[in-house]
Chimera marker file (.cmm) of the C-alpha trace (Angstrom):
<marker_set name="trace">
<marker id="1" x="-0.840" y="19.791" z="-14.934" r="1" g="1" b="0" radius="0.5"/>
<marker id="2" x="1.986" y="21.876" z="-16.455" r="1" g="1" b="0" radius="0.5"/>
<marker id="3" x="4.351" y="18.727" z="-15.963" r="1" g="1" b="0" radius="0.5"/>
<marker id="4" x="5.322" y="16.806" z="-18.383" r="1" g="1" b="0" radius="0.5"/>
<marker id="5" x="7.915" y="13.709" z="-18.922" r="1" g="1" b="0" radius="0.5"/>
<marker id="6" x="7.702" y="13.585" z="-22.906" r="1" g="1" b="0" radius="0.5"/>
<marker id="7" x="4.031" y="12.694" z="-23.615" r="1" g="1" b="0" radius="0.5"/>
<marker id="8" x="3.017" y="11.486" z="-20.206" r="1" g="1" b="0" radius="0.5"/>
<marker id="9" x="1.875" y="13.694" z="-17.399" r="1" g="1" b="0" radius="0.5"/>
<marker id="10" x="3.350" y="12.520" z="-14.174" r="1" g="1" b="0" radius="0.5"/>
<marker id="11" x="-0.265" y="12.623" z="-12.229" r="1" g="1" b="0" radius="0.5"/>
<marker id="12" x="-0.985" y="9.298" z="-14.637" r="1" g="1" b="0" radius="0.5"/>
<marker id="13" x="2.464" y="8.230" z="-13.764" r="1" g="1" b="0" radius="0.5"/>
<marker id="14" x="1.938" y="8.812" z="-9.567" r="1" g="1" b="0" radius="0.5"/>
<marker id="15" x="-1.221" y="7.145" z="-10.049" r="1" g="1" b="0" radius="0.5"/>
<marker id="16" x="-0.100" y="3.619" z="-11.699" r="1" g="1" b="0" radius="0.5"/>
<marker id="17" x="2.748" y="3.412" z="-9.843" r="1" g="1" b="0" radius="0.5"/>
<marker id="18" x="1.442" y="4.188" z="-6.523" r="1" g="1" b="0" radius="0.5"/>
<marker id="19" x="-1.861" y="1.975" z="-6.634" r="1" g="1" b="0" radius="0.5"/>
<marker id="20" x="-0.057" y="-1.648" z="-6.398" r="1" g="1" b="0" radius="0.5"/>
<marker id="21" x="2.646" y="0.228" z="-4.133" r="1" g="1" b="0" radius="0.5"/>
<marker id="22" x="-0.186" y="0.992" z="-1.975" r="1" g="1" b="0" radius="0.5"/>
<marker id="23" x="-1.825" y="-2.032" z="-2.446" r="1" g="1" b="0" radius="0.5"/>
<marker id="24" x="1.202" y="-3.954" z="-0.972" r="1" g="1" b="0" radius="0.5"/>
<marker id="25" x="1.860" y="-1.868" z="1.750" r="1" g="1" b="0" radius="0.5"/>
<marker id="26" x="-1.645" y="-2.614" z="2.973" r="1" g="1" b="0" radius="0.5"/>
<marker id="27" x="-1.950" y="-6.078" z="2.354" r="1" g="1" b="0" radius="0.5"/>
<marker id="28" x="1.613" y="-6.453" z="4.160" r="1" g="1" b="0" radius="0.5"/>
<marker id="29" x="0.031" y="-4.037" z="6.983" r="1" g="1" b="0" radius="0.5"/>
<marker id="30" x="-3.895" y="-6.058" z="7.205" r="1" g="1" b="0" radius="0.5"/>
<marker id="31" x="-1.587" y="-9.474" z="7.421" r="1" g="1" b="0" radius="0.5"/>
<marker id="32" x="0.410" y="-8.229" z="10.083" r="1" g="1" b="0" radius="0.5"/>
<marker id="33" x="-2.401" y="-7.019" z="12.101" r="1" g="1" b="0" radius="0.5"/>
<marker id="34" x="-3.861" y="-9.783" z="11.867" r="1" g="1" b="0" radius="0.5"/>
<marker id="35" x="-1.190" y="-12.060" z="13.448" r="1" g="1" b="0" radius="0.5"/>
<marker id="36" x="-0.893" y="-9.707" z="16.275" r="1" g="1" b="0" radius="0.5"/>
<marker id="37" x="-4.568" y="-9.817" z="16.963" r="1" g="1" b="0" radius="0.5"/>
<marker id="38" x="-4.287" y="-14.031" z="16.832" r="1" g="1" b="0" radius="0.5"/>
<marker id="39" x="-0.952" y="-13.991" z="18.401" r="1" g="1" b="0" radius="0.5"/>
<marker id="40" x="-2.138" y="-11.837" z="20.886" r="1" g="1" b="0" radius="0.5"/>
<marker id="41" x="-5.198" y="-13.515" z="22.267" r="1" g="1" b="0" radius="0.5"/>
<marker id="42" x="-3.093" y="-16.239" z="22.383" r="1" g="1" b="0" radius="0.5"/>
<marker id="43" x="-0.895" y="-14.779" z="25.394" r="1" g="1" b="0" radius="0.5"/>
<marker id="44" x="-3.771" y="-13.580" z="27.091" r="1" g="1" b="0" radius="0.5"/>
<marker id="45" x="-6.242" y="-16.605" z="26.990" r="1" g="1" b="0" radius="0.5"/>
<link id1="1" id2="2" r="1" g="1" b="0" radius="0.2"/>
<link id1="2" id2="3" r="1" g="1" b="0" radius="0.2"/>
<link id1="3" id2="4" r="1" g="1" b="0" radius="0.2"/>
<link id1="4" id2="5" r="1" g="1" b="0" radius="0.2"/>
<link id1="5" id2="6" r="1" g="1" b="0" radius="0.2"/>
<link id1="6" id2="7" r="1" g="1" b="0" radius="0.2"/>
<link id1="7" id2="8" r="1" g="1" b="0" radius="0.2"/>
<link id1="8" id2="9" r="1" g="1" b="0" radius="0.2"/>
<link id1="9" id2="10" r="1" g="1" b="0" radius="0.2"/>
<link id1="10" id2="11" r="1" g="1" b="0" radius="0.2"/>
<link id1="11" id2="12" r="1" g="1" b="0" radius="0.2"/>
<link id1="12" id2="13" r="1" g="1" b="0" radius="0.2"/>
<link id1="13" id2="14" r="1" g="1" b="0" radius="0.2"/>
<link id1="14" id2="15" r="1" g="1" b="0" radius="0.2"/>
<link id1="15" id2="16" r="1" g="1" b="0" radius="0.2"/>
<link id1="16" id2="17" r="1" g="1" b="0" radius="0.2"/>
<link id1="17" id2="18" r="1" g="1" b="0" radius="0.2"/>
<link id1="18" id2="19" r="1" g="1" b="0" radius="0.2"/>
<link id1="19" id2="20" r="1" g="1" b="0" radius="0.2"/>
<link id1="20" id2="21" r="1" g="1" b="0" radius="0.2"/>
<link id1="21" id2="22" r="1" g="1" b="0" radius="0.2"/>
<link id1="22" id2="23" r="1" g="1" b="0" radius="0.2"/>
<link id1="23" id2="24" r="1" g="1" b="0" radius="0.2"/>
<link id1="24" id2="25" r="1" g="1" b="0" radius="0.2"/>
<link id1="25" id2="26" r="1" g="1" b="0" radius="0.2"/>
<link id1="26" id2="27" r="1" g="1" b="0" radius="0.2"/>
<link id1="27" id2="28" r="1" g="1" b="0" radius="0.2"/>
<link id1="28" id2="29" r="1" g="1" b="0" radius="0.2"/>
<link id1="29" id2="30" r="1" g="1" b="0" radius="0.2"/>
<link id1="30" id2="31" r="1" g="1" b="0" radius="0.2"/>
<link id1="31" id2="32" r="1" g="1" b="0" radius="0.2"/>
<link id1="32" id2="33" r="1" g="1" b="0" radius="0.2"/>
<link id1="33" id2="34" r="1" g="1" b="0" radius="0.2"/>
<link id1="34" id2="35" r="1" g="1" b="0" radius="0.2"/>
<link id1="35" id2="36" r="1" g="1" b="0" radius="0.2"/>
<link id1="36" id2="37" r="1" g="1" b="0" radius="0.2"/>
<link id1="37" id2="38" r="1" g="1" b="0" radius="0.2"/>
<link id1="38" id2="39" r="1" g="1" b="0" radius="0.2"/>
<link id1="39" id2="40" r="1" g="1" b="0" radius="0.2"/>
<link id1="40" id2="41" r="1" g="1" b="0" radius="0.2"/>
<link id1="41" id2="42" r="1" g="1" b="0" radius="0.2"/>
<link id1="42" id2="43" r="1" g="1" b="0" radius="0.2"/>
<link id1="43" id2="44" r="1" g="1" b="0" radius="0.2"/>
<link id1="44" id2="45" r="1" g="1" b="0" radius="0.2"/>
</marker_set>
């Protein structure tokens, strides 16, 4: 963990950023899914 931006190491940085990033992305993913499942059986039955 030789890298450093001042004080902060850029792990910490990588992690805070890219937990609500990833949090969104799968929210946005699980809602789509889900419409496609609904939408869907819709067509078929």
């Amino acid at each position: 963990m030789a890298e450093t931006t001042g004080r902060i190491p850029l792990w910490i940085i990588g992690t805070v950023t890219g937990i609500p990033v990833i949090g969104l992305f799968s929210r946005y993913f699980l809602l789509w899914f889900i419409f496609w499942i609904r939408f869907i059986s819709v067509i078929i039955g």
